[in-house]
N, C-alpha and C positions, 0 to 999 in steps of 0.2 A: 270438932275433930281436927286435930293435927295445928291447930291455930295457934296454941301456945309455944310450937317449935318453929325456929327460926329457919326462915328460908333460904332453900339456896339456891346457887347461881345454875349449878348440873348436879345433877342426879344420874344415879349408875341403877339400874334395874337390872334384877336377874330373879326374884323371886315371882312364882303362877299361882293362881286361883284354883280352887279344885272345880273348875267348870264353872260358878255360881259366882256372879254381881252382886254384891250384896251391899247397899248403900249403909248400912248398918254396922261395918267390919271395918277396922281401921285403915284409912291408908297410908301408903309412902308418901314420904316430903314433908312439907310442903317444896315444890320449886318456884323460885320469885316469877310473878308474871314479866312474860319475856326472857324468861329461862330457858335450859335445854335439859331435853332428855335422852340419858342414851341407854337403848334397853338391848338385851341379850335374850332372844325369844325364841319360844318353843314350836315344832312345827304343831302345826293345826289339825284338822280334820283326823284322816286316820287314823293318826299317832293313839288323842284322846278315845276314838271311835271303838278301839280294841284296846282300851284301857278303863273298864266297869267303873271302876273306883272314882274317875274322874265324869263327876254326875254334868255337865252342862255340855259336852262334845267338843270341848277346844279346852284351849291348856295356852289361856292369854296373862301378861304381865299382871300383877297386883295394882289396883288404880292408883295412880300419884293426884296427891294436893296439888293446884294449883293456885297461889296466893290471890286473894281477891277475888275470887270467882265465887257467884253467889247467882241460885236460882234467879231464870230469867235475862242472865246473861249467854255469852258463846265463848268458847277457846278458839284462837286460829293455830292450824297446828302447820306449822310450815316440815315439809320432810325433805331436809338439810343433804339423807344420805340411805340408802338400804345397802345391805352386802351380803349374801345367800353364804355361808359359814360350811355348808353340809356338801359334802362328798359325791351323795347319793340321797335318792329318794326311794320311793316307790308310791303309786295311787292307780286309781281306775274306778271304776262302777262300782256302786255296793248293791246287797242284797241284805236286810235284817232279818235273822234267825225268829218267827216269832217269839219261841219258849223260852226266850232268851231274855227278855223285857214284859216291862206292863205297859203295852203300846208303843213308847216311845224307845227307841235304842238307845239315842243319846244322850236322855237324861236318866231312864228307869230301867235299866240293866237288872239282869238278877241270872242266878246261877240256876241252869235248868233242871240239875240236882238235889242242892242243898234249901236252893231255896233264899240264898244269901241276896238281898239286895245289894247291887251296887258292890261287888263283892274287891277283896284284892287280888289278884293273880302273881303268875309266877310264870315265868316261860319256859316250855319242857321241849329241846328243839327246834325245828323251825318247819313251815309250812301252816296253812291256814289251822292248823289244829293244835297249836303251840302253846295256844292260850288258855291257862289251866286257874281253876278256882281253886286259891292257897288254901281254901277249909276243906274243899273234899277231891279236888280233882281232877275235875271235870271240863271236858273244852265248855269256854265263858265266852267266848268272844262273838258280842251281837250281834258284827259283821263280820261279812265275809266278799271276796271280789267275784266278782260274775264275768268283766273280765279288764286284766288290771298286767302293770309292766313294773320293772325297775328300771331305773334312770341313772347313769350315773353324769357327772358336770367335768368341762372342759377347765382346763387351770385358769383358760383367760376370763371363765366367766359368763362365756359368751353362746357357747350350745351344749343338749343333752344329748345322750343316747341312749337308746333302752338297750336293756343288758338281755342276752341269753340265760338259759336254766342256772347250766354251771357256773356264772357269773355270779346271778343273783342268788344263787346259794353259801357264795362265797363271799356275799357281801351280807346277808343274812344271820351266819353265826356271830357276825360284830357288828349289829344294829347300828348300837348308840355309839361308837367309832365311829362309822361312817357317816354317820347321821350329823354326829357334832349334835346332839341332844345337851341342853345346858345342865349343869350340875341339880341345878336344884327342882328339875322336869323329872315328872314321876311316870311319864307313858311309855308305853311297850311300842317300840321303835317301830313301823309297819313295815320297815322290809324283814321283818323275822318271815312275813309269809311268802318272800320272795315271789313272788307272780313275772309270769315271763309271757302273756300271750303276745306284748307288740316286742319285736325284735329287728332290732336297726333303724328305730323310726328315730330321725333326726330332729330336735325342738330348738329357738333359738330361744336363750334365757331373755326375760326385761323383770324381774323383781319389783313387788308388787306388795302393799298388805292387805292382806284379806279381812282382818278386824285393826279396826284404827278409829275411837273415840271416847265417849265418855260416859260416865255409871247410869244406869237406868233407877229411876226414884223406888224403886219394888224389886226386889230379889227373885234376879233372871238367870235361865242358863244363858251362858254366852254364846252359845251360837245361837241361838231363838231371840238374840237383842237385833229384830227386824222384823218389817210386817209379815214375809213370804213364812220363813222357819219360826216365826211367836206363833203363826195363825195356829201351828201345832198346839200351844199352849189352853188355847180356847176352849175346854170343856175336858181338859187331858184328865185321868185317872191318877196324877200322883200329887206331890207335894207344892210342885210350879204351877198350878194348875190358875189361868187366868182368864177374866172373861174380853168382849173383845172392846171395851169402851179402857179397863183396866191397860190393855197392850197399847191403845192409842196412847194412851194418856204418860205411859212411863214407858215405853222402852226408847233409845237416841239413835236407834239406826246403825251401831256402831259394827256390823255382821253388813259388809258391805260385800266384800269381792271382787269390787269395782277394778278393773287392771289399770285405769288411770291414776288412783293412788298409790304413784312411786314418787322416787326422789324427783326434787323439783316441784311437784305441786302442792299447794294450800288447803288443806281438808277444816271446815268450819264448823265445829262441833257446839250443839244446843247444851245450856246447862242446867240440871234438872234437880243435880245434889250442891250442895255446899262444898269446893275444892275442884267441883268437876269430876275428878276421879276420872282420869286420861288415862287409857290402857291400848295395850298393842298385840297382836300375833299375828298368827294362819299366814303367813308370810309364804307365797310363790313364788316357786323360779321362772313359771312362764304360765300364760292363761291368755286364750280366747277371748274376745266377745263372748259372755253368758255362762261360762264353767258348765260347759253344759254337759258333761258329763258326770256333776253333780260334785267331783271333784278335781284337785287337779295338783301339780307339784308341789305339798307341803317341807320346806325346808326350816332349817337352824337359820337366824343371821344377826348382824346386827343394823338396827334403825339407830340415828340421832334426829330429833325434831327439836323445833323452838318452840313454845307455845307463845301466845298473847293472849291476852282480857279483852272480851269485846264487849263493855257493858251494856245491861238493859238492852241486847237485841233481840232476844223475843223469838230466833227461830223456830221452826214448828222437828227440822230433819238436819242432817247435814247438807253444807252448802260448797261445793268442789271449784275449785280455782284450777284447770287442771295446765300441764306442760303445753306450751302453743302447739307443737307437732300433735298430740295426741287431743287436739280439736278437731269436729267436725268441719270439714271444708266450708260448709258456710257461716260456721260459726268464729273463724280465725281472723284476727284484727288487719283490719282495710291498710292496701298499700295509697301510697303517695298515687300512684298514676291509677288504682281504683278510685279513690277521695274525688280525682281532677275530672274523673268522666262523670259522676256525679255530682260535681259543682257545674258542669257544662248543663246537664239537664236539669236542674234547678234553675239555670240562670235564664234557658229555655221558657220554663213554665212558671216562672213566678214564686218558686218553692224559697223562702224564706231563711230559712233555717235547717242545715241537716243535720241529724241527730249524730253528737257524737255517742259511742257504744265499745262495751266490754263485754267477752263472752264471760259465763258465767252457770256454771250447772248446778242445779237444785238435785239432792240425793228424791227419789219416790220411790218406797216399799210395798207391799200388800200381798193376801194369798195367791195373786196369780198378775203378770205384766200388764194386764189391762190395769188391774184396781191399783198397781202403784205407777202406772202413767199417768193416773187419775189423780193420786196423794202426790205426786211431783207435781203438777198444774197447780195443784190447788196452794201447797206449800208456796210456790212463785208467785200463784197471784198475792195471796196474804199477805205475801211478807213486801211487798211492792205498793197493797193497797190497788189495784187495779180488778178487773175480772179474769176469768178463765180463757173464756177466748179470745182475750186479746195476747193472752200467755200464748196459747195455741198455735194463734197467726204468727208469734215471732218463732216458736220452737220450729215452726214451717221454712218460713225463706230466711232464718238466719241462726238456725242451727238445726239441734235433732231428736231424737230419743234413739237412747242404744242404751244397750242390757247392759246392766252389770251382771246379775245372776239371775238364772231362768231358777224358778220358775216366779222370781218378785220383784226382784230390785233392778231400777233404772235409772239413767240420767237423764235429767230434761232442760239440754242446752241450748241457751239464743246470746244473741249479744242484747245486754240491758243496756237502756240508754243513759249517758250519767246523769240526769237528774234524777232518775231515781235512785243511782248507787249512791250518789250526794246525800240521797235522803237517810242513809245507813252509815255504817261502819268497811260497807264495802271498798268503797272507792279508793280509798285509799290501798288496800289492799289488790284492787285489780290494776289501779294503776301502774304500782311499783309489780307486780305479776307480769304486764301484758307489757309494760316501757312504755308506753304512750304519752 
């Protein structure tokens, strides 16, 4: 797929998925390994959330070839730049309509009328009842906000506000304006349903991607490419329906939400398909520790990344190089007059050799944070060749575990020592990451 066209150096992305990975479906590029990619992407969650037609819950780039990449390898994705594009947002809590779906909202919509799966809509107005099924009429839309704001963005970039009624009704009859919605994005803008419960609460932006990796070997929705929102998958009543040795085995983790994946950091993506098939969205202007409130500022913007070929590395997840500031304290690389008080007690005791070390955090998913602080231990040890507890003991005194998203996905940071990054393709990369 894509092998017999010549690759290039950049690649411009603007075209989405209808929700579905589908390793099967053509992709963009190839771009040469060591290439860049610069994408124009659609907001995430929401947007797709009260858009039936868009079966997987997000509205992520089309996956690009990348040349040389071939199962059992990695892409390193370096992200060169993010820039949130949109004016305005809106998000908050959801509630799914049962009559609305067969179980799942996000992937198995259906019009509580007609009976349409997965139906298309048409917006009649605005307010949570906007969203009408083009065949007979009917408000469609799965979700609804239980209790949710509008936001609009400072010029410099740098803080939101949530808007009043009359605001965000004014910013509501011109969604995809204010949204900055890409041309070729088919979701129903989510501030059509203007929500105003928080009013004047101030957020500072740091832009972030919420999905950022690569194709799953089995046709996924994309926001279920991770263990917490796959485990949905697991016995589901429709057409995704997977069992749970099938989700280990294929999906790459790429439904992260991790807020340490901005500009500046290294995201290390498993390769499962031929090309990789490297894809982006669900882009934030700002996010917490954990989304915990299931979501959070889905924006327009644009990403440029590099990728590279990391052959035959064999990851089990993704593997985060994140920015030094946005390290756990004890996980940030040792200064000159920390090294010298630990060569005094070395020199004290007899200690030979101190280990030099790079932080380094392993992506771990699963139905709930225990079982993916579990699938992060164990992804480190693996891929290290060591045991668990001895993962354990360094995630203890030289880094951490912190959410990415409640209620699955975490990181599980320590500094690795380099002969074990020697033993990889890492080292080089943490080295030229940390300056060391």
């Amino acid at each position: 797929m894509n092998k017999t066209k010549t690759a290039v150096e950049t690649l411009f992305v603007n075209h989405f998925v209808d929700g579905i990975l589908d390793p099967g479906k053509e992709m963009l590029g190839p771009v040469k390994d060591g290439g860049t990619i610069i994408a124009n992407t659609a907001p995430g969650c929401w947007g797709p959330m009260i858009t039936p037609s868009i079966i997987g819950g997000h509205e992520v780039t089309k996956p690009v070839y990348v040349e040389g990449a071939e199962p059992g390898d990695a892409i390193a994705i370096r992200i060169e730049s993010i820039t949130v594009t949109s004016h305005a947002t809106a998000s908050g809590n959801d509630k799914m309509i049962e009559d609305r779906a067969d179980g799942d909202g996000y992937v198995a919509a259906k019009c509580p009328e007609c009976g349409t799966k997965n139906p298309e809509t048409v917006i009649k107005g605005i307010g949570m009842e906007a969203i009408r099924c083009a065949n007979c009429g009917a408000d469609a839309t799965p979700f609804v906000f239980t209790n949710g704001y509008t936001i609009f963005f400072g010029e410099k970039g740098d803080v939101g506000l949530t808007l009043p009624q009359e605001a965000a009704e004014t910013i509501a009859r011109d969604g995809r304006a204010y949204m900055k919605t890409p041309d070729e994005s088919v979701q129903n803008p989510v501030v059509t349903f203007a929500p105003h419960d928080l009013v004047g609460t101030m957020a500072r932006m740091r832009p972030f991607l919420g999905q950022l990796g690569t194709t799953p070997s089995r046709p996924t929705p994309d926001s279920h490419n991770a263990g917490d929102f796959g485990s949905f998958l697991v016995g589901a009543p429709h057409d995704y329906s997977a069992t749970q040795e099938e989700l280990e085995t294929h999906r790459t983790d790429g439904h992260l939400d991790v807020n340490r994946v901005r500009a500046g950091a290294v995201l290390i993506c498993p390769v499962k398909v031929a090309g990789g098939g490297v894809y982006l969205g669900d882009m934030h202007a700002m996010q917490g520790d954990g989304e915990i409130a299931g979501h959070t500022t889905d924006v327009s913007g644009i990403a440029h990344l590099q990728v590279s070929v990391l052959k035959g590395m064999n990851i089990q997840g993704p593997i985060l190089l994140p920015n030094v500031e946005d390290l756990p304290y004890t996980a940030k690389p040792f200064t000159a007059e920390e090294k010298q008080s630990a060569r005094q007690i070395a020199d004290k005791w007899n200690v030979a050799k101190i280990e030099e070390s790079y932080p380094v955090s392993f992506i771990g998913s699963g139905p709930n944070l225990n079982d993916a602080t579990e699938n992060g231990l164990k992804r480190a040890a693996d891929f290290f060749g060591v045991t668990v507890p001895e993962i354990m003991n360094r995630s203890t005194i030289t880094g951490a575990i912190e959410i990415g998203r409640h209620p699955g996905v975490v990181t599980v940071t320590f500094l690795a020592p380099e002969q074990y990054l020697r033993k990889t393709d890492l080292f080089e990369l943490a080295k030229t990451q940390y300056g060391q």
